[in-house]
N, C-alpha and C positions, 0 to 999 in steps of 0.2 A: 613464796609469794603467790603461788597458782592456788592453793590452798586459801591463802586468805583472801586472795580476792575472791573466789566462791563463796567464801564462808560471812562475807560482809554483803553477800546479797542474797542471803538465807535467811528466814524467822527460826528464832532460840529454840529451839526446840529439844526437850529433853531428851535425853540419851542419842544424840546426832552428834555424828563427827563426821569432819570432810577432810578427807588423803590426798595430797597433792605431792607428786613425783614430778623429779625434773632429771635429765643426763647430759654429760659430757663426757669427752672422751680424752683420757689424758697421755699425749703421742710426742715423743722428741722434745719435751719440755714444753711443747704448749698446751692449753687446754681450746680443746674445740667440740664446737656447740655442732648445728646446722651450717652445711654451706652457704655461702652466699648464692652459690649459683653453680652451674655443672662445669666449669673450668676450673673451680674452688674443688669441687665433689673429686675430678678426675685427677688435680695434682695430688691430694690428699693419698687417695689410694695409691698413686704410684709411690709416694712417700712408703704407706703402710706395707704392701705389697713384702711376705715372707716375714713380716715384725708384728711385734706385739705393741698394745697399748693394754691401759687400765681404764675401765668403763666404771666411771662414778655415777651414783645415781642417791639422788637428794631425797629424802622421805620426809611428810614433814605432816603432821594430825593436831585436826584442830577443834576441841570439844565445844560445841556452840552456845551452850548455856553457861558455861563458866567462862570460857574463854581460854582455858590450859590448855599448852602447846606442847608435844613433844617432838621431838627429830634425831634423825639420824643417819648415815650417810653410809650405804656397802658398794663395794671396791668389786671390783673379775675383775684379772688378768685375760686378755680379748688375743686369740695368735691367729696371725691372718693369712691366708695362701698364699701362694706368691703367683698373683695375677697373669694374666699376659695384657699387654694393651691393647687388645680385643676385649676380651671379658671385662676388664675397665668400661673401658668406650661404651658397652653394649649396655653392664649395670646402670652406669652414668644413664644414658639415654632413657632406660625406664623409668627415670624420674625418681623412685624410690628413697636412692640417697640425698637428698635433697630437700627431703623432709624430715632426717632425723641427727641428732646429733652423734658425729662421729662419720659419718655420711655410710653407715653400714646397719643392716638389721640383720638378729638373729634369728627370727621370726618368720622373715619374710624370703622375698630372691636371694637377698642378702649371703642369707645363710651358708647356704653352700660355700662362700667363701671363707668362713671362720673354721680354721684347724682345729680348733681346740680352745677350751675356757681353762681358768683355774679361779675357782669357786662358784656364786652363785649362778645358774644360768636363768634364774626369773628377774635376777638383776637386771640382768643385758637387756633381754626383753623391757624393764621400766618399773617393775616391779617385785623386790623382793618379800617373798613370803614370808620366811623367819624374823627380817626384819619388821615388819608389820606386827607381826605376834608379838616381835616385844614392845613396841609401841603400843600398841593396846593393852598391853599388861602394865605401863605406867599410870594410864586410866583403869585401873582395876576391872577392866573385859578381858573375856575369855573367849577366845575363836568360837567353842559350843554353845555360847549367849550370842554369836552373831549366826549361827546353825538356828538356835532357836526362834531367832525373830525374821524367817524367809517368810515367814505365810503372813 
C-alpha cells in the first residue's frame, strides 16, 4: 500500500519503479505492528524477553509506466535477550520502540538486545537486499543497470 500510494502521486515516468516495505513481528501467535503506546512497547518486551519472534517484512515494486507489480515477503527468525526491567523501562523511555514495529530495532539502541538472527539481517533492518534483486529481475533489471544510472 506504501508503495502505491507514492506511486499514484508520481508522473509516468519511464524506467521508475517505487519500493515500498512494511514489517511486523510475528510473537505468541500474534502479529504486531507498532505500539500503541509505551505500556503496549514495555508489556511486549516483557513478553519477548529470552524468546524469539519472526520478523516479516512486506516488499512490494511498482513499475510506473506500465503499472506491473511484483512482491514478495522475507521471514528472520529475531532471539531476544532476556531483559531485566530496568533495561525494558530504560529502552521503553527512549522512545525508539514506539516507532517501529515489533517495538525493537536492529539497527538502532535496539540492537544490543537481539541474541541472535536466523536469516536475513537487512530484513530486520526493513529491507532485504536479495529480496530486492529478485524483484527487480521480474522487471528485467539488473542491480548493475541501477549501478549504472547513479550520475
Amino acid at each position: 500500500m506504501k508503495a502505491q500510494a507514492v506511486a499514484a502521486t508520481l508522473p509516468s515516468d519511464p524506467g521508475v519503479l517505487v519500493l515500498g516495505c512494511d514489517s511486523v513481528l510475528a510473537f505468541d501467535g500474534q502479529i504486531l505492528g507498532k505500539p500503541a503506546n509505551a505500556e503496549e512497547a514495555a508489556s511486549r518486551w516483557r513478553a519477548m524477553r529470552g524468546r524469539s519472534g519472526v520478523l516479516h517484512t512486506g516488499h512490494h515494486l511498482t513499475d510506473l509506466t506500465s503499472g506491473k507489480q511484483a512482491e514478495d515477503v522475507g521471514a528472520t527468525v529475531v532471539h531476544f535477550a532476556d531483559l531485566t526491567d530496568d533495561e525494558i523501562d530504560a529502552y521503553v523511555s527512549s522512545g525508539e520502540p514506539l516507532h517501529v514495529a515489533g517495538s525493537f530495532t536492529i539497527d538502532g539502541l535496539g540492537g544490543v538486545f537481539v541474541e541472535r538472527i536466523e536469516g536475513d539481517h537487512g530484513n530486520v533492518v526493513g529491507l532485504s537486499l536479495p529480496l530486492f534483486r529478485r524483484l527487480l529481475m521480474t522487471f528485467g533489471v539488473s542491480v548493475p543497470q541501477l549501478w549504472a544510472t547513479r550520475d
